[in-house]
N, C-alpha and C positions, 0 to 999 in steps of 0.2 A: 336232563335235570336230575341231585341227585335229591336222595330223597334218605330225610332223617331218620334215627331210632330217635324211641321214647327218651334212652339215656341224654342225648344230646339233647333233645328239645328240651327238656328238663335245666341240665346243665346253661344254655341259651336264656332259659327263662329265670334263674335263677343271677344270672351274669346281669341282665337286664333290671333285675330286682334289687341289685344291688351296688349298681352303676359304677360297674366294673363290666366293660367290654375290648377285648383285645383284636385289633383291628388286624387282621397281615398288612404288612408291607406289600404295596402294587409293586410286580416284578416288570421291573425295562426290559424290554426284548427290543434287539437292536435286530435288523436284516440288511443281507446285503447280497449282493450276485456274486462278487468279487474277495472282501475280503473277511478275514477267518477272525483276526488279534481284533479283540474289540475290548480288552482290558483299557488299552490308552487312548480308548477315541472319547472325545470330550461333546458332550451333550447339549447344546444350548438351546431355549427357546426361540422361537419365529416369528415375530411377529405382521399375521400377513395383512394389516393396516400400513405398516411403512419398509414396503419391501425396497432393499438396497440393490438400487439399478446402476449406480455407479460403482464400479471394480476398485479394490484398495490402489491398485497401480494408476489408475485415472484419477483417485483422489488425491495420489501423493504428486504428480500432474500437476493438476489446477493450484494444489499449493503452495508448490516452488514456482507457476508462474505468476501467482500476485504477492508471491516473495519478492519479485521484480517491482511489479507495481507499486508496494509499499515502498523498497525504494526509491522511484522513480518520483511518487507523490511526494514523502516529504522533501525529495531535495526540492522538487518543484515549490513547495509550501513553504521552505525557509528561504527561500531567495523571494518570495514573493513577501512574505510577513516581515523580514529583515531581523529573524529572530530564529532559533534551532526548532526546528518542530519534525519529529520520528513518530515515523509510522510503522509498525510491526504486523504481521499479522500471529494475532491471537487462536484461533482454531477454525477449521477447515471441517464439516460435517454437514452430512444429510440428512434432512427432516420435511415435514411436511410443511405445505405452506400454511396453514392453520397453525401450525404450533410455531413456526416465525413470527407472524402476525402477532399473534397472544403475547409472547415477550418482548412486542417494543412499547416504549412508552408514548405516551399519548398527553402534549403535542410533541411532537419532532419532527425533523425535515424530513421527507419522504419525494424522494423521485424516482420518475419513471424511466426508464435508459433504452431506449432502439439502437438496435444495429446495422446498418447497410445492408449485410450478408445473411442476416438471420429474423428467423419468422416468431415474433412475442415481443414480450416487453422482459427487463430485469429492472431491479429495484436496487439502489444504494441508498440508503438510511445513513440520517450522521446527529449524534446523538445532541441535546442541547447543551450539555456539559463542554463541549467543547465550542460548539457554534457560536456561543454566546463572545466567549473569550476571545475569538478569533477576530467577530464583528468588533470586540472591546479596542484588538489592535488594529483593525482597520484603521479607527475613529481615534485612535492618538491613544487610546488610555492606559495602565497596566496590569487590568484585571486583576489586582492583589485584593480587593476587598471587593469584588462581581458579586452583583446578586444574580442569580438565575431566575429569570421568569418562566411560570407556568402556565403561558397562553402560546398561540402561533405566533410567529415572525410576523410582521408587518411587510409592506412593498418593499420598503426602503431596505430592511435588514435581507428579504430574500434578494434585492438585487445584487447587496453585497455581499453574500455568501454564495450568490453565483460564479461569482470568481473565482473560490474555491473550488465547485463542485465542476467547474471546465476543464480546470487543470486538472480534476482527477480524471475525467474522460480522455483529457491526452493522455495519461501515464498508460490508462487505461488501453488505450488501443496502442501502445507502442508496447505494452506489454503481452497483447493477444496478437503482434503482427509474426512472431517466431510460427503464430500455428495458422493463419487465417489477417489477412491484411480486413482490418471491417474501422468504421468511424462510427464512435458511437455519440447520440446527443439525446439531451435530456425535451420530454417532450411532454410531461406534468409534471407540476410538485404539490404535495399535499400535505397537511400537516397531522391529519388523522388518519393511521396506515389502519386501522377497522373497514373505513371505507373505501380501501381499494382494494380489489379479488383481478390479476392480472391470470390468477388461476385456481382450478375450482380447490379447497380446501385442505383435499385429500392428496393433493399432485406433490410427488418430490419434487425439493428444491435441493440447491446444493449451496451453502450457508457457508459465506466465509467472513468471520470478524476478524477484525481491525483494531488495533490500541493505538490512540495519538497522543502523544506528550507535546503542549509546547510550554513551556516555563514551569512554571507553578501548578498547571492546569491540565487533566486529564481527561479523555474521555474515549467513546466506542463508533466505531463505525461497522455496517453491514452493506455485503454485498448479497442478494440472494438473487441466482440465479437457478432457472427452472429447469427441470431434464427437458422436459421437449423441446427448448429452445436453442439449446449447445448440440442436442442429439444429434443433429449432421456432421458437427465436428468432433464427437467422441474421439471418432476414432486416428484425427490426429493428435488428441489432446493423452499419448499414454508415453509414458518414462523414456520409454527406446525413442521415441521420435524427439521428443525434448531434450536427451541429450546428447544423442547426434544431431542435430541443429547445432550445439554449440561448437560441436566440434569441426564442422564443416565450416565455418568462418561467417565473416562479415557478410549479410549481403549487401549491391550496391544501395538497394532501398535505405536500409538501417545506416549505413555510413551518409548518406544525405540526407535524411535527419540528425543524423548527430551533428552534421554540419552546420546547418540550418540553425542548430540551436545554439551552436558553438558563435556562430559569424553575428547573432545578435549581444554578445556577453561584454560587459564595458570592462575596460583594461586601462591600468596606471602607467602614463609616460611620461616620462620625465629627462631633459636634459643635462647631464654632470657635466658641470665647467672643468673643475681641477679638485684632486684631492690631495689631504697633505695634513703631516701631524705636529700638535705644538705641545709644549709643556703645562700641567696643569696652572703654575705658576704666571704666565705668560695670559692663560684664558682667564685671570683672575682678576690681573692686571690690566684686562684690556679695556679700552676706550673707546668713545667716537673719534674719528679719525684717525685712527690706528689702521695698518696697512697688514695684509697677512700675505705672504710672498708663499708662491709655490712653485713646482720644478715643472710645470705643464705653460708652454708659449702662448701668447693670446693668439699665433695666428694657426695654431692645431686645431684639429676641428674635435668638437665636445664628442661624447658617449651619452648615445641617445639609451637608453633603457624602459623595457617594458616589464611591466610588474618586479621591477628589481635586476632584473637580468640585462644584462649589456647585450643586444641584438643590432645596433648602428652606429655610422659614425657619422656627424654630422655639421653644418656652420648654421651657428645662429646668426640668427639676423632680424628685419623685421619686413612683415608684409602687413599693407592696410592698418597700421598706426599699430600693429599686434605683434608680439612678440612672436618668433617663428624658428624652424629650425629643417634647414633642408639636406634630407638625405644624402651623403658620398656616396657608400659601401654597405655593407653588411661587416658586422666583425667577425674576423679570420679567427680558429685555434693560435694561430703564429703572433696575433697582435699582443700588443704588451699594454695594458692599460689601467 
């Protein structure tokens, strides 16, 4: 310890007296076994309340895989509302499940999500701003002038925003099938996310939001899933494996669902008699009873077409009092039609 002169205590006491004290600057002292240049090493604090257990290449990972999901969900969403609804994902980070909690609001839909293959629960939140709207086009309306209410959903509204929230679960598992085949289903919902602790407060999560657009109408969606619940699958969930997956091709799995999904999709068919062009004059002119002559014989057989595109040839005729049309051929490159 050192130990003053008179001069300084003096000077000390005088600093003091007249509050004026010069503090030194605490000096950083960096250690290391290994390196020397410590000019360009950059210093940050730690905070060891939310220590970061998932690796940046793991979170870049899980991002591009519900990059999928989002598009998977909204195509799923607009073929089902009959209207465009995009889903994006907005930011992908790590936090406590206590500070998740605190920032949703209160009521909103809150479910709970299982997996076949995995030991917990995960949670997707989907905010009222949008749910509301969604239930509005269920029920015929066009949500241009939506009030939002600030109570829970009723039976009625959650059974029909059930439908929504399945179709995320398929997006959802055809999205986690590149790393891990799992089904996942929903197995509470609640409107008050206070009152549910799926893990103790302090546990990372790993928080991916969601932005949905459909019309006029926008709103947020949360995914939060827990470290110790993915942790068996960390370790296929990191860049190198995601994207050599892609590049090793289809598997037969992923091609029979695409099938599957593809074999239920309704399609426009339609049978072309004869085509042929007249003069404006002529279509101006024209009457009931007027005749329109074309260069296609009545006993050729018609161009059956699917969504516009010429794929058969065929005779109409009728079966069971109903208009009908039975396949010849397929159409050839060589046809002339």
């Amino acid at each position: 310890m050192d130990v003053l002169d008179q001069s300084e205590v003096d000077a000390l006491l005088a600093a003091v007296s007249g509050g004026h004290v010069e503090e030194e600057p605490e000096e950083e002292r960096i250690f290391s076994r290994h390196r020397r240049d410590f000019d360009q090493v950059e210093v940050r604090n730690y905070d060891f309340k939310r220590p970061e257990r998932v690796s940046k290449d793991q979170m870049r990972s899980l991002q591009t895989l519900h990059e999928q999901f989002a598009r998977n969900f909204g195509a799923s969403l607009s073929g089902f509302l009959r209207t465009i609804v995009e889903v994006k994902v907005a930011t992908c980070e790590q936090m406590t499940y206590g500070e998740f909690i605190s920032a949703l609001p209160n009521p909103t839909s809150f479910n709970l999500i299982e997996a076949d293959e995995l030991e917990g629960q995960i949670c997707m939140e989907l905010s009222p701003l949008i749910i509301y709207p969604i239930i509005d086009r269920l029920l015929g309306g066009t949500s241009q002038d939506l009030f939002i209410p600030q109570r829970p959903m009723t039976l009625i509204e959650s059974r029909l925003i059930s439908n929504v929230t399945n179709r995320g679960l398929e997006a959802l598992s055809e999205a986690w099938a590149g790393v891990k085949e799992m089904a996942f289903a929903i197995k509470a919902t609640e409107s008050n996310p206070q009152l549910v602790q799926i893990v103790p407060p302090n546990e990372v999560v790993v928080v991916i939001g969601f932005e949905v657009k459909m019309s006029n109408r926008a709103g947020t969606m949360s995914l939060c899933i827990p470290y110790n619940v993915i942790e068996p699958v960390m370790d296929a969930v990191s860049a190198q494996n995601w994207f050599s997956a892609g590049r090793v091709g289809r598997s037969p799995g992923m091609e029979r669902r695409l099938g599957d999904s593809l074999s239920g999709a309704d399609v426009r068919v339609s049978g072309v008699l004869a085509r042929t062009t007249i003069s404006l004059r002529d279509l101006a002119t024209m009457a009931v009873g007027d005749l329109i002559l074309t260069e296609t014989l009545s006993t050729k057989p018609v161009v059956l077409t699917v969504e516009g595109q010429s794929k058969f040839l065929a005779h109409i005729g009728q079966y069971r009092n109903k208009r009908a049309l039975r396949m010849v051929r397929r159409v050839t490159p060589t046809d002339r039609l």
